[in-house]
N, C-alpha and C positions, 0 to 999 in steps of 0.2 A: 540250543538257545530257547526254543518254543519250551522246555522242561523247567528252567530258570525263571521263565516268565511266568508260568506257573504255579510255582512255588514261592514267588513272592505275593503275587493276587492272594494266594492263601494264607501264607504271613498275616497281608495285612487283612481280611477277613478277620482272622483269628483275635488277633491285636484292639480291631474295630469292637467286636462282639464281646472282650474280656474289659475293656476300656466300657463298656456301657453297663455292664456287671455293677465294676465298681462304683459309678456315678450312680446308678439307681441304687445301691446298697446306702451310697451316704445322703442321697436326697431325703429331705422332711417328708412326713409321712403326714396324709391327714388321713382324720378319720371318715368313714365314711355313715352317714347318720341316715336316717328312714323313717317317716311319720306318714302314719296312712289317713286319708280322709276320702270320703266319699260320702254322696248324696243321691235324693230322691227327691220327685216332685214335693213332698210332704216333710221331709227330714233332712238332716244331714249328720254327719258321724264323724270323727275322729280324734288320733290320740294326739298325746303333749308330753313332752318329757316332764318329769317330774323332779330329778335329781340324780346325783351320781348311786349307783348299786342298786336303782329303785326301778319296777314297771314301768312301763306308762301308762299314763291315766288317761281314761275314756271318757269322751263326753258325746251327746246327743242331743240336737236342737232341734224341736217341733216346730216348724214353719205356723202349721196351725193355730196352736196354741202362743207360741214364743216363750216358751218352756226350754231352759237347759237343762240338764241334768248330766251329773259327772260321777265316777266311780274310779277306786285305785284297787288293783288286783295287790292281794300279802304273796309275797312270794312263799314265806314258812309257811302261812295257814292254807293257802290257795284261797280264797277265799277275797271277796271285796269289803276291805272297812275304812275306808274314807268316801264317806260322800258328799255331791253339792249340787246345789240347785238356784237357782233364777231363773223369774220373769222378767226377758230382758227386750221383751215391748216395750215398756217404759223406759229405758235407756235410748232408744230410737223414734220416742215420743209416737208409735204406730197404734192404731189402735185395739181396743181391746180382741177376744178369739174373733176369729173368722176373718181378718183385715188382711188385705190385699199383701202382708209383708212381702218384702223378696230378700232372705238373707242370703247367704256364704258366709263360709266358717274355713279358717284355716292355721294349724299351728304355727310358734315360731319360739325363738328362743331368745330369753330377755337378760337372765342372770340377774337380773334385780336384788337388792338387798332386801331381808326380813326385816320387818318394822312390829317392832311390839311385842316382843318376843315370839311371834308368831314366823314359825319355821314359812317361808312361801318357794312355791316349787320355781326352779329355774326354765321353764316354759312356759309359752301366754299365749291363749290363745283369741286370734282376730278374727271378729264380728264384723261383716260388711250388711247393710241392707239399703236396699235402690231407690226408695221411695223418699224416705228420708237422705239419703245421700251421705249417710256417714256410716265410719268406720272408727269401730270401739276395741281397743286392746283389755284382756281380761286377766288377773292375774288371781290365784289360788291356794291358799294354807294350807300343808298336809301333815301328819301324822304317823310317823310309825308305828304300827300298832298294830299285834297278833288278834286282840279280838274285833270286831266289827264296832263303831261308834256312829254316835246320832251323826246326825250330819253335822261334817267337822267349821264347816264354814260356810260362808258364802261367796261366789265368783264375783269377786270384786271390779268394776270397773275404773280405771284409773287414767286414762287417757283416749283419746279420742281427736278427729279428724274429719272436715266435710269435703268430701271432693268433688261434690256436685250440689246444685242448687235441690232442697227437698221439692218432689213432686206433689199434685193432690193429684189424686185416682178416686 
């Protein structure tokens, strides 16, 4: 009797373990996605998607200055030829080098449509600063393109948000 009862504990193990097989084989599958960002007293860094088969594109914001700057790696050339730049102190009315800013910077994903025939990439990335109390979403043109070009645009802002009353410091 103790070998019968045995034997079915294992059945149903087995049964359990094959029955889970199949439901994980036909469950939806997400993808799993990764945007790195990090910062420093003085900067902050990180990437954005750009679009389907594409890198992703780097940017860097100088706390100091309020200087962005963005770069797309070619995958064929190895090489960076998309660039862009603003000064997005004025977009957070902060003032000119040397001011108190306090940003953060973090990607996200917008899909937004192209306006203008200007291809814009399917990631945006969000500007937060403390002082002034808002937070500005940034959206970007790119280019594919084996040789390096001026710089293809500029980091457009297009929306924006105050979630706190601006300070003075």
């Amino acid at each position: 009797m103790a070998t019968r009862l045995k034997d079915q504990r294992l059945a149903w193990l087995v049964c359990g373990f094959l029955a889970g097989l199949c439901v994980a084989y036909i469950w939806p599958h997400e993808q799993a996605y990764a945007v790195a960002t990090d910062r420093d007293q003085r900067f902050a860094i990180c990437t954005v998607e750009v679009g389907l088969a594409s890198p992703e594109a780097i940017f860097v914001l100088d706390f100091l200055t309020g200087r962005l700057h963005g770069a797309l790696l070619n995958p064929q050339s190895a090489t960076f030829t998309n660039f862009w730049a603003r000064n997005i102190a004025g977009d957070f009315q902060v003032a000119g080098e040397g001011a108190k800013a306090q940003y953060t910077m973090i990607p996200g994903v917008g899909n937004l449509n192209s306006a203008r025939g200007v291809q814009t990439a399917s990631g945006l990335l969000y500007i937060g600063e403390l002082t002034s109390g808002k937070v500005v979403a940034y959206r970007f043109p790119f280019r594919i393109q084996r040789n390096p070009l001026p710089e293809v645009g500029t980091v457009e802002p297009f929306a924006f948000f105050p979630f706190r009353e601006a300070t003075q410091e």
